[in-house]
C-alpha positions as CSV (number, residue, x, y, z in Angstrom):
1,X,194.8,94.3,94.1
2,X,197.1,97.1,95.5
3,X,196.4,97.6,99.2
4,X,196.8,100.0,101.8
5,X,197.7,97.6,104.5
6,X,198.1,94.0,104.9
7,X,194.1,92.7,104.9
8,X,193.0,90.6,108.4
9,X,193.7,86.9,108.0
10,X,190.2,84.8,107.8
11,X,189.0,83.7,111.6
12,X,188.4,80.1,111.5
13,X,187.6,77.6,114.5
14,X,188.5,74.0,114.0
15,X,185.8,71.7,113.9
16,X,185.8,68.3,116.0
17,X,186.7,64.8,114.6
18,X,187.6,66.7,110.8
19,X,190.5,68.5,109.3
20,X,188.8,70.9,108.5
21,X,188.1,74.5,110.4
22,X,185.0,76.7,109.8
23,X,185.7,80.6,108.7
24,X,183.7,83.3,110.7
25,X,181.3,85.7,109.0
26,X,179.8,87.3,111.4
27,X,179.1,87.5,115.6
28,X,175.3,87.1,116.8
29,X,174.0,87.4,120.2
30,X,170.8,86.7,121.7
31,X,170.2,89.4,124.6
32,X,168.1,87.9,127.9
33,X,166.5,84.6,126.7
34,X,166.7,82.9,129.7
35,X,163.6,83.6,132.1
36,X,165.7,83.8,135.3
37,X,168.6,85.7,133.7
38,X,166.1,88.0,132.8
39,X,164.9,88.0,136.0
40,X,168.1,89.5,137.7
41,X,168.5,91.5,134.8
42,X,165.8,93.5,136.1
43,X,163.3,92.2,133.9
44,X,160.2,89.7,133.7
45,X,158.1,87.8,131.2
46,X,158.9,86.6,127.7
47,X,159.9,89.7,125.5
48,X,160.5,89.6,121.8
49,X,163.9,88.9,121.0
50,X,166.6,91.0,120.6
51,X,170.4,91.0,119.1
52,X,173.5,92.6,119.5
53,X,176.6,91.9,117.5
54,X,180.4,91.3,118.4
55,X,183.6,91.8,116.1
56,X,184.9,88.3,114.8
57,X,188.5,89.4,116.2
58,X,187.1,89.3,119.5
59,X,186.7,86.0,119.5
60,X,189.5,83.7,121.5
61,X,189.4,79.7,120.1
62,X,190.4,77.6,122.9
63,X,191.3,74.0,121.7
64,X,190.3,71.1,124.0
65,X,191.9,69.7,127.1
66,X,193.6,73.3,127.1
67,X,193.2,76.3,129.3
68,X,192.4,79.6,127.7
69,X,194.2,82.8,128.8
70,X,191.3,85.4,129.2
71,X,192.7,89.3,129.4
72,X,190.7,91.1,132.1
73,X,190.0,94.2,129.6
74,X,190.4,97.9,130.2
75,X,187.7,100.9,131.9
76,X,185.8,98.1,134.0
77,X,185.8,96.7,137.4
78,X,183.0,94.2,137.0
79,X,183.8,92.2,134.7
80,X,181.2,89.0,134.2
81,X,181.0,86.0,132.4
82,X,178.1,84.6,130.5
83,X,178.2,80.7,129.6
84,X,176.7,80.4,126.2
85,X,175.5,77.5,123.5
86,X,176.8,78.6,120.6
87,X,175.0,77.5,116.8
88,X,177.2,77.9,113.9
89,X,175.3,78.7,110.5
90,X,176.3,76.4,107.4
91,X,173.8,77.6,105.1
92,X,172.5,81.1,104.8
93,X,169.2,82.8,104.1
94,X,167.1,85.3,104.6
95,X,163.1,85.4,106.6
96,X,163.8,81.6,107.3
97,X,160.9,80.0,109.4
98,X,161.5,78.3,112.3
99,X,160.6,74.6,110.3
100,X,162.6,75.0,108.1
101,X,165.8,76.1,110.4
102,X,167.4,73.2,111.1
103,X,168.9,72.7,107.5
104,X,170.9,76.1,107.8
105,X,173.0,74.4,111.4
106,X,176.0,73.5,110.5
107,X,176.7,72.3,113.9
108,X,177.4,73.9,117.5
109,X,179.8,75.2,120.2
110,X,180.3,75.9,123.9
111,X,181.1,79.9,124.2
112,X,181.3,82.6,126.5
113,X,180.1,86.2,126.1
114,X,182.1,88.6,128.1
115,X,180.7,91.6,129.7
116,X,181.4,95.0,130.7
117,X,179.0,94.7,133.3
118,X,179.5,98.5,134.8
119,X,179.7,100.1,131.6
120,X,176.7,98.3,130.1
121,X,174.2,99.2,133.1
122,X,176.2,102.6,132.4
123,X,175.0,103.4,128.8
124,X,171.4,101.6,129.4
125,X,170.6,104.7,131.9
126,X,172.0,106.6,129.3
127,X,170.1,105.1,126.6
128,X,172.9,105.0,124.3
129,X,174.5,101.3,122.6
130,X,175.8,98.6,124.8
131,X,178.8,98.4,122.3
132,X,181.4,99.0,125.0
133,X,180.2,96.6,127.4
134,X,179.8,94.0,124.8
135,X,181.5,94.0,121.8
136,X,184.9,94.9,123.2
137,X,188.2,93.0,122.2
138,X,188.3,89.4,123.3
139,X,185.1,89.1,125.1
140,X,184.1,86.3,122.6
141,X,186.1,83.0,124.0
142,X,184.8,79.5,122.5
143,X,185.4,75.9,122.0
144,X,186.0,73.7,118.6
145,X,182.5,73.3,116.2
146,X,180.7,70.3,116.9
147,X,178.6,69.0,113.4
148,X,175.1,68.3,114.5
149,X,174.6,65.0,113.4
150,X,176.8,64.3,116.0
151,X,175.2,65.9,118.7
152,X,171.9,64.1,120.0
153,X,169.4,65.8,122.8
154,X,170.1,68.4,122.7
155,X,167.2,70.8,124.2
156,X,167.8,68.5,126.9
157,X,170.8,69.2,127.7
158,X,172.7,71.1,130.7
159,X,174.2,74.3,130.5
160,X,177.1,75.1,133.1
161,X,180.0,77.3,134.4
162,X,181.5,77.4,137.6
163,X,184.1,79.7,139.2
164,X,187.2,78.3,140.4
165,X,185.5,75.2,141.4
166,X,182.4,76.5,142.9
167,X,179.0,76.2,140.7
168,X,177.6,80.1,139.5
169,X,175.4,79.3,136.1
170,X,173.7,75.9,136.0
171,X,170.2,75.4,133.8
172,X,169.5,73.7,130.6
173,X,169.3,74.3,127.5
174,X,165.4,73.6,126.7
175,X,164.6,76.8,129.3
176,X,165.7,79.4,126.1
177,X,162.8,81.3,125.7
178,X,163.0,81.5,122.4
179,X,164.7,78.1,121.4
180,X,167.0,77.8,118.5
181,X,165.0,77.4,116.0
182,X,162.7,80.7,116.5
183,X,165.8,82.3,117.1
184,X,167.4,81.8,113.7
185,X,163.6,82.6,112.3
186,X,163.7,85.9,114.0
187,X,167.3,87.2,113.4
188,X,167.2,86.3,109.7
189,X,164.2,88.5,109.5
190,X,166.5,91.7,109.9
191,X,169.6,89.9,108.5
192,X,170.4,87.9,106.1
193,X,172.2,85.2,107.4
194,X,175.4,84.0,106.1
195,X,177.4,80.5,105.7
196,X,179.9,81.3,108.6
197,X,177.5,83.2,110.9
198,X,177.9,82.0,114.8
199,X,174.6,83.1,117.4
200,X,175.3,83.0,121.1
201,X,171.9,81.6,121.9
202,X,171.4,83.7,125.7
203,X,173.0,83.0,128.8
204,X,171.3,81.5,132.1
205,X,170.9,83.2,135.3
206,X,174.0,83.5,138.0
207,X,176.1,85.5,135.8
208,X,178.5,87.0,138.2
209,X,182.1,89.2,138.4
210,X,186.0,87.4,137.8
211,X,189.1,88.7,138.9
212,X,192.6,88.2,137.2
213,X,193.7,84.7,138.7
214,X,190.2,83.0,138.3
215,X,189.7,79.7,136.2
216,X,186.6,79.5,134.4
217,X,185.5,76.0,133.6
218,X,181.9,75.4,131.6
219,X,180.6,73.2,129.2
220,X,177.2,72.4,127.5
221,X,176.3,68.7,128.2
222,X,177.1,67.0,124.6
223,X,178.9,69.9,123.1
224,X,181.9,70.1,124.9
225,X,183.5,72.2,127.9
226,X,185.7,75.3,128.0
227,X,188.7,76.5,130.6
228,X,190.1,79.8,131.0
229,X,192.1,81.3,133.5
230,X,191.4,85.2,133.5
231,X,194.7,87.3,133.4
């Protein structure tokens, strides 16, 4: 095949304890499905889910035991993070139920979905797509894939960033409000899910602004941890 320009190289994050890496379809998100992020989102009670999707080149793999560089982007000046379990897809299909959706995880990460935070309350009054606040180039940082036989407890397990060394987002991961399972039945409902697919379940409350110079250190209890330093 004669192309125009040289096609994108496939996006692939390692996967722990194998030599082998996991190529990225597609970019998920789960919008407020924590109750107290919610809550300082301006918004109450449990509210049918909803999704949002990110480029797979803005993701950033960051290997373990390193630290991350994390590019403070362009057009903001509140710029937040969002400490996220991350569920990588292994099997596709479409209208899955919630029973039967642990046999499409292929395993899970620890992740980070970046916002825009001024230009997303921005286009909300507006009442146009978050697209600039969200889905912007790198905004999508996240650890190696951990296989899910190897991960154990898992609703029970704690969710946590802090801000150079002082504690901002700490909850666990059994307070989703829609767990993973009714999550994956949901979005396959209006997608059909794909081998490859990553969902960035929701983020807890205490999301919060960084400056260039911070170092970002968070980790879901069984999964693994994450470090950036924001430049």
């Amino acid at each position: 095949m004669n192309f125009t320009h040289s096609p994108q190289a496939t996006l692939a994050v390692p996967v722990v304890n194998s030599d082998k890496s996991f190529p990225i379809h597609r970019i998920y998100c789960v919008g407020r499905n924590y109750e107290e992020h919610a809550k300082e989102m301006g918004y109450t009670g449990r509210e049918a889910p909803f999704f949002f999707l990110k480029p797979t080149d803005s993701l950033i793999y960051v290997a373990n035991g390193t630290t991350g560089e994390l590019p403070y982007p362009s057009l903001t000046q509140n710029f937040h993070h969002e400490i996220e379990l991350v569920v990588a897809i292994g099997v596709g299909g479409k209208n899955i139920q919630a029973q039967d959706a642990e046999q499409h995880i292929f395993g899970y990460a620890v992740g980070l979905d970046m916002t825009r935070r001024d230009l997303q309350n921005d286009m909300k009054k507006q009442g146009r797509p978050w697209d600039i606040g969200k889905s912007f180039d790198l905004s999508s940082p996240m650890g190696p894939i951990v296989e899910k036989q190897a991960v154990h407890d898992l609703e029970q397990a704690k969710i946590f960033l802090s801000v150079n060394g002082q504690d901002r987002q700490s909850s666990h991961i059994n307070k989703l409000i829609w767990n993973i399972h009714e999550t994956i039945e949901h979005l396959s409902s209006a997608w059909e899910l794909k081998a490859g697919d990553l969902i960035f379940t929701g983020t807890p409350e205490g999301v919060n602004a960084v400056v260039r110079g911070d170092h970002l250190h968070g980790y879901v209890e069984g999964i693994g941890s994450i470090d950036l330093k924001v430049i």
